[in-house]
C-alpha positions as CSV (number, residue, x, y, z in Angstrom):
1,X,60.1,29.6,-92.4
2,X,59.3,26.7,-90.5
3,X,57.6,27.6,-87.7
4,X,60.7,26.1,-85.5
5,X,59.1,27.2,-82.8
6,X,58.5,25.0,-80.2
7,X,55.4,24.6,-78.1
8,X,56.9,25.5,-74.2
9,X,57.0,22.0,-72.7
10,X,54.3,22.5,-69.4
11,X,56.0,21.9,-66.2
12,X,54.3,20.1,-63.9
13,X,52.4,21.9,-61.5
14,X,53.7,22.0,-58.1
15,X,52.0,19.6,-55.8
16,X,50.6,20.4,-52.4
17,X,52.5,19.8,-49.8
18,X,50.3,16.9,-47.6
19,X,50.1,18.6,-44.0
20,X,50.0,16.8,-41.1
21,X,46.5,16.8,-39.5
22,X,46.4,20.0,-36.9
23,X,44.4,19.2,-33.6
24,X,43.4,22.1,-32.7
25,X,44.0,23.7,-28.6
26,X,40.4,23.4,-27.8
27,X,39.6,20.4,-29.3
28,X,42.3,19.2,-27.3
29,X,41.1,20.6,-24.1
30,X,37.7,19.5,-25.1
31,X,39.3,15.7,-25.1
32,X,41.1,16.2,-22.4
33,X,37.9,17.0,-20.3
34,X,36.1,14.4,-21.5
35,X,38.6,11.6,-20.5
36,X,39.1,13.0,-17.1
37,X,35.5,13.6,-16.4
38,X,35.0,10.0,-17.5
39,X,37.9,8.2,-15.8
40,X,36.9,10.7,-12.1
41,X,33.1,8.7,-13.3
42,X,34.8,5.7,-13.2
43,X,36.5,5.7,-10.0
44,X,33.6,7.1,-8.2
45,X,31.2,4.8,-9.7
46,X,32.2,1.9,-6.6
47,X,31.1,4.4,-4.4
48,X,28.4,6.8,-5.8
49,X,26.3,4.1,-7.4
50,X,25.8,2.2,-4.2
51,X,24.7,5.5,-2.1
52,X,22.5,6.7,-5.0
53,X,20.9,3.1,-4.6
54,X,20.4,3.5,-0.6
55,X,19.3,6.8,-1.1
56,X,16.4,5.7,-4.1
57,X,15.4,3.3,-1.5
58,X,15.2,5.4,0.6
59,X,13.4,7.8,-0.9
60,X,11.0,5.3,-1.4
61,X,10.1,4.3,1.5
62,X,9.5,7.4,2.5
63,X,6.6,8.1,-0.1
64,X,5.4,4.6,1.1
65,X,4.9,5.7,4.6
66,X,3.5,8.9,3.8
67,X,0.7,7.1,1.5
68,X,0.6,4.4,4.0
69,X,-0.6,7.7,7.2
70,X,-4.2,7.9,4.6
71,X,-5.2,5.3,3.0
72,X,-8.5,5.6,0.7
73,X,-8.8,8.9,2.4
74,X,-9.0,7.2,5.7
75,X,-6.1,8.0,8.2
76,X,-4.5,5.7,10.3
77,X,-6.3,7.6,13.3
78,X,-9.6,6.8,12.3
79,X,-8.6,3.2,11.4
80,X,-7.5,2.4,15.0
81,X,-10.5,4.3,16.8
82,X,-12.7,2.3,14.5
83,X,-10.8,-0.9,15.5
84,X,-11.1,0.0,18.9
85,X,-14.9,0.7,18.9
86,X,-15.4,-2.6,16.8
87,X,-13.1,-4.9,19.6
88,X,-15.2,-3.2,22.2
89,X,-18.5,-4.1,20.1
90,X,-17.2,-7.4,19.4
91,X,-16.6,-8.2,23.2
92,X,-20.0,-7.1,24.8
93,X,-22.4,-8.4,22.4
94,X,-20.8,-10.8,20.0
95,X,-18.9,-12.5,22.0
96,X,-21.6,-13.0,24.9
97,X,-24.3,-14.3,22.1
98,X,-22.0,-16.4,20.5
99,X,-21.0,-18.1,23.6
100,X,-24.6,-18.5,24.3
101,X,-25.7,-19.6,21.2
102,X,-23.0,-21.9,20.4
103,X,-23.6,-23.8,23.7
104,X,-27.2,-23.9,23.0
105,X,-27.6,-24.4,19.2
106,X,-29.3,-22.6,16.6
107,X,-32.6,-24.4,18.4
108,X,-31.8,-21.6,21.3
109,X,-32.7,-19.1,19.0
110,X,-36.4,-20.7,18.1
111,X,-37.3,-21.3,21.2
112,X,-36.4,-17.3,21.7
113,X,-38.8,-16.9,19.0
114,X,-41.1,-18.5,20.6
115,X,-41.0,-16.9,23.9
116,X,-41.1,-13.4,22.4
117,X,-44.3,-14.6,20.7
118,X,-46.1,-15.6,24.0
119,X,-44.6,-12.4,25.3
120,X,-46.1,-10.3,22.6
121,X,-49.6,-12.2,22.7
122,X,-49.9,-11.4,26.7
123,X,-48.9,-7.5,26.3
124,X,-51.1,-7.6,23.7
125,X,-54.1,-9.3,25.6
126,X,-53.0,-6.8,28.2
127,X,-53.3,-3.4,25.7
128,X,-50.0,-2.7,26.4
129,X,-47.4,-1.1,23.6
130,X,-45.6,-4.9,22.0
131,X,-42.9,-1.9,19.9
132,X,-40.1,-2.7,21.5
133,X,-40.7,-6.3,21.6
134,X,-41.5,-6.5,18.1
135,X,-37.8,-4.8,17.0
136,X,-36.4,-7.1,19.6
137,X,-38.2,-10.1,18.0
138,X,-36.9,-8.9,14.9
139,X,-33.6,-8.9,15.5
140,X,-33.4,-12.3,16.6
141,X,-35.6,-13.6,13.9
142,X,-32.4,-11.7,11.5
143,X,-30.2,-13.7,13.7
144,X,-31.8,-17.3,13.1
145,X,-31.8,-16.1,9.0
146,X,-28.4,-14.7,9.5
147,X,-26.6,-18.0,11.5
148,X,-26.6,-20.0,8.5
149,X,-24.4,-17.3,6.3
150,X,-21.8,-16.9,8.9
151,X,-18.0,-17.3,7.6
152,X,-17.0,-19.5,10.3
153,X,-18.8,-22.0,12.4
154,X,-20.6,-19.6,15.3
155,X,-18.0,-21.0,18.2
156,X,-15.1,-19.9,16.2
157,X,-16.0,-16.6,17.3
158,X,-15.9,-17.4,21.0
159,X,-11.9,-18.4,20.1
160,X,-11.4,-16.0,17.7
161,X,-8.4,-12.9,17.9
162,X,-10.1,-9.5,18.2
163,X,-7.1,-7.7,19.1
164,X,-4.8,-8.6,15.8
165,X,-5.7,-5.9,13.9
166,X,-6.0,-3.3,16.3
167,X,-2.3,-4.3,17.0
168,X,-1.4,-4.2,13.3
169,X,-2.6,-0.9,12.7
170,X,-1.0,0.6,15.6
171,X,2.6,-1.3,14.7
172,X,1.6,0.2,11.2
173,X,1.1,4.1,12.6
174,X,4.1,3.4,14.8
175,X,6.0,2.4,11.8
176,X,4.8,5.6,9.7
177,X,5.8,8.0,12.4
178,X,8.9,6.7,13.5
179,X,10.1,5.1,9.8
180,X,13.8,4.4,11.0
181,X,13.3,2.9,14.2
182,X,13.6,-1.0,14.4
């Protein structure tokens, strides 16, 4: 007998059905929380960025003046009595001897010299102590070396502003302890 049988024709297995892609709730919420948090960024950004930007600043300045009160580990104080004690320096013996000099010359200062020599000669003739002489005589031999190296020419001095940074330092405390105040 024939084998009359027929293989059973396969059927085609049945296809997936495609889904439609799912977004899931939190996912959504997740998106939704995102875009909001990004447009409220946006419409704050006119306004936020600009106080962020004075307040930086700000910020700033304040460190500023607070390194500016010490410097080098010398306070503002300490600048301004120094100032002060140099202005008061400056005025009874620079000034005085640079007036005196400058209308004299540098030949004022030999003929100093010289003075204090014959002054030292007769104290000495005389057994008397010449010490106090001799430092004096020493200083104004270091101010004949000295008169040469000077910065400016010796009557600048008599012209020159003592008080500038006196005034500075004090605008500068005034500045540091009052920082928003002109």
């Amino acid at each position: 007998m024939a084998n009359t049988m027929e293989a059973p024709a396969e059927t085609p297995a049945p296809e997936k059905q495609k889904r439609k892609p799912h977004i899931g709730r939190r996912a959504f919420l997740a998106t939704a929380a995102t875009v909001t948090a990004c447009g409220a960024g946006a419409l704050a950004a006119p306004k936020v960025i600009p106080a962020l930007e004075s307040k930086a600043q700000e910020m700033g300045r304040d460190a500023l003046l607070n390194e500016i009160g010490s410097l080098e580990g010398v306070s503002l104080d300490a600048a301004i009595r120094a100032a002060e004690i140099t202005r008061a320096a400056v005025q009874v013996l620079v000034l005085p001897l640079a007036r005196f000099f400058s209308l004299m010359g540098t030949g004022a200062l030999a003929l100093l010299l010289g003075a204090l020599d014959l002054a030292r000669k007769a104290m000495a003739l005389l057994h008397l102590n010449t010490s106090v002489l001799d430092a004096f005589r020493d200083v104004v031999a270091s101010w004949q070396r000295g008169i040469a190296s000077l910065p400016i020419a010796l009557d600048a001095y008599t012209t020159a502003d003592i008080n500038s940074g006196e005034k500075y330092l004090r605008a500068l405390k005034q500045m540091a302890e009052h920082p928003h105040v002109g």
